[in-house]
N, C-alpha and C positions, 0 to 999 in steps of 0.2 A: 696372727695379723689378719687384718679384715682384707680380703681379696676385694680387688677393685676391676668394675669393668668398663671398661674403654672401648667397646663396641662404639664405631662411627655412625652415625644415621642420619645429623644432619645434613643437608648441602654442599658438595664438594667446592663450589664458587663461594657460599659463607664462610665456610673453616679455611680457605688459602685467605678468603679477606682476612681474616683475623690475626693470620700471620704476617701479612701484607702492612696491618696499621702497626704491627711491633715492631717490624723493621729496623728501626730507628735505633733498638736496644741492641743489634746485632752488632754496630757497626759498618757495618758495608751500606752502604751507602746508595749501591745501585740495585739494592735487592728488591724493592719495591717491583720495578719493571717487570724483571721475570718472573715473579712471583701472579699478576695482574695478567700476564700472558699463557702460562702455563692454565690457569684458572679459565682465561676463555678458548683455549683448544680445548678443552672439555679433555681434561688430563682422565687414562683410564690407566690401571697397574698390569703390565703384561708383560710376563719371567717365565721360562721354560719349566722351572722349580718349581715344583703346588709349597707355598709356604707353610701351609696350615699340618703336611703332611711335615714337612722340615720339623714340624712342631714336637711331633710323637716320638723323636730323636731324644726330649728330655728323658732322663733316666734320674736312678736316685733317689734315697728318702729323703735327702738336703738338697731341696731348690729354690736357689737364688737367680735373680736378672738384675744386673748392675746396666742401671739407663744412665747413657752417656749423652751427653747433648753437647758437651764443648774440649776443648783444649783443659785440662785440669793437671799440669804436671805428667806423674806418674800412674796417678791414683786409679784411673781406669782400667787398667791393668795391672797395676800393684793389690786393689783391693780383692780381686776376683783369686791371686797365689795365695794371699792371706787367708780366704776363706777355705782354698782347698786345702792349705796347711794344716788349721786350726779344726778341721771336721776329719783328720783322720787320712782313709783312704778316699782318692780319688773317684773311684766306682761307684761311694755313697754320694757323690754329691752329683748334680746339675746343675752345670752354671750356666748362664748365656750373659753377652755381652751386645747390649744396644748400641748401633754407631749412628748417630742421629742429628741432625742441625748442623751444628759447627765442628762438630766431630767426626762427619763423613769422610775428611781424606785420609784418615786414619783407615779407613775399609782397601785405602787403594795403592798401587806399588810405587817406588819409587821416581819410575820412569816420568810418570804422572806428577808429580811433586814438584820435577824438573820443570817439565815444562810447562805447565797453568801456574806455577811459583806458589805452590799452597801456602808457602807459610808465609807469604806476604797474604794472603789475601782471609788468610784465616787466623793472622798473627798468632804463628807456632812460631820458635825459636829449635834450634838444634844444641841442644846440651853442650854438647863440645865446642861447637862453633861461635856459638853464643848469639849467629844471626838468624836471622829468617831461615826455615828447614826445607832442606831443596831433596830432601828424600824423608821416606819412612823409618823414621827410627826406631820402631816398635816393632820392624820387621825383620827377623832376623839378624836381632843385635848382636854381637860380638860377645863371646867370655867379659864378664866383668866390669860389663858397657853401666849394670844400673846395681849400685851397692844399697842398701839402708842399715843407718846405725843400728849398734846393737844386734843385727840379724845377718850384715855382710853380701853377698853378692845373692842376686835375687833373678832368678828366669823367667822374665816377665813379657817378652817377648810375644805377638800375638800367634806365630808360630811354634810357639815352646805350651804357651797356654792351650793350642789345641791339639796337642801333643799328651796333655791332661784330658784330654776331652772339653774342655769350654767352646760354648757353641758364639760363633759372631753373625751378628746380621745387620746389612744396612739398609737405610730409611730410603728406598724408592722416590719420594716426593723430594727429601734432601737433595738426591741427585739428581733429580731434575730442574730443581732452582738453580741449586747451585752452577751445574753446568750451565745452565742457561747465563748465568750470572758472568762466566769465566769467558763464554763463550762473548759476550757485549763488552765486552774487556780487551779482546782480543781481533776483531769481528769478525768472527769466527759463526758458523753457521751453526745453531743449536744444538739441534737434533743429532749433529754429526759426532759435536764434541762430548754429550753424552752417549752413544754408541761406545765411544773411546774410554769412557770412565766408568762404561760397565763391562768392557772388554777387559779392561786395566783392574778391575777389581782381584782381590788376593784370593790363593785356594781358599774353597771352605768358607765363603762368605755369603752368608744365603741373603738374596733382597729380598725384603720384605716390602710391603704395600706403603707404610708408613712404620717410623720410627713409633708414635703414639697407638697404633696397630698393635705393635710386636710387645709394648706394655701392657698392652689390656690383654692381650692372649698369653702371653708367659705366666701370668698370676692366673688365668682360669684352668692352666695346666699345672698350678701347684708351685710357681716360684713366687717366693716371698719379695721385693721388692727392695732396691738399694739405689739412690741417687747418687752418682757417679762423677759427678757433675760436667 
């Protein structure tokens, strides 16, 4: 598979505009603001974590990166068991797992779900409850919580998956719209409520600069590429 590189170099104010005109595809409605805001604080990416070094953590002759950018079911963590299933032992493979766009509170613990209401704002549902999901169901789900036909109960869990070794990381810029986003919702002071949702983030979740970042560097370290959706 042709490796692709996603090195950023143009304009950090062009590439948020661009996201800024898609908005609209998002649904949310208020995203534009924050998005036009972060873009003129002259947004810069600073994590105790060197990411690039989080990088050298891949291992394995079998590497894959499943880029997640939204709410998709199971599958973003169902596809990533399926793959270590199917390859064998676990030690041969690398996987990493993209949390990116609409997928960021998926990075973050429940407390956090509570109270910004993720799944209204990011319309998730909670399986069992069938409403809006006021925690992370991915995290430390319960015996039995997620079956699939044919194959039966499945450990898909983001802390069972890195218990395999599969590596997570979230999109930096996601977090900071988005909070910013939660935070105009709320009116709530930016800056703050993101402090709290990078405080709030789950063990073992490395930030990365950008979601689209961690794409183009996962492939120049040898994982092959999987849309997650």
């Amino acid at each position: 598979m042709k490796k692709v590189n996603l090195n950023y170099t143009s304009p950090r104010r062009a590439f948020l505009g661009k996201i800024a005109a898609g908005a609209a595809a998002v649904g949310i409605a208020t995203l534009s603001t924050p998005i036009r805001a972060v873009s003129e604080s002259g947004f810069t990416f600073k994590n105790a974590d060197d990411p690039e070094a989080w990088l050298g953590k891949i291992k394995g002759k079998h590497r894959i990166v499943f880029d997640c950018t939204g709410p998709n079911g199971i599958m973003p963590f169902a596809w990533p068991k399926v793959f270590l299933m199917t390859n064998g032992d676990a030690k041969d493979c690398g996987v990493v797992v993209i949390l990116r766009h609409d997928a960021i509170p998926y990075a973050m613990g429940s407390g956090l779900w509570a109270k910004y209401k993720f799944g209204e704002l990011f319309k998730i549902d909670d399986p069992l409850t069938k409403e809006a999901a006021v925690r992370n169901t991915f995290w430390e789900p319960k015996p039995g919580d997620y079956s699939v036909p044919g194959i039966g109960n499945v450990d898909i869990g983001i802390n069972q998956l890195q218990q395999d070794g599969v590596m997570f990381c979230a999109c930096d810029v996601a977090l900071t719209v988005f909070s910013a986003v939660a935070a105009g919702k709320m009116n709530l002071d930016a800056s703050e409520v993101k402090k709290e949702w990078v405080a709030g983030l789950l063990p073992g979740i490395q930030v990365v600069p950008s979601g689209v970042w961690a794409v183009g560097r996962t492939q120049e370290h040898g994982c092959s590429y999987c849309f997650a959706g």
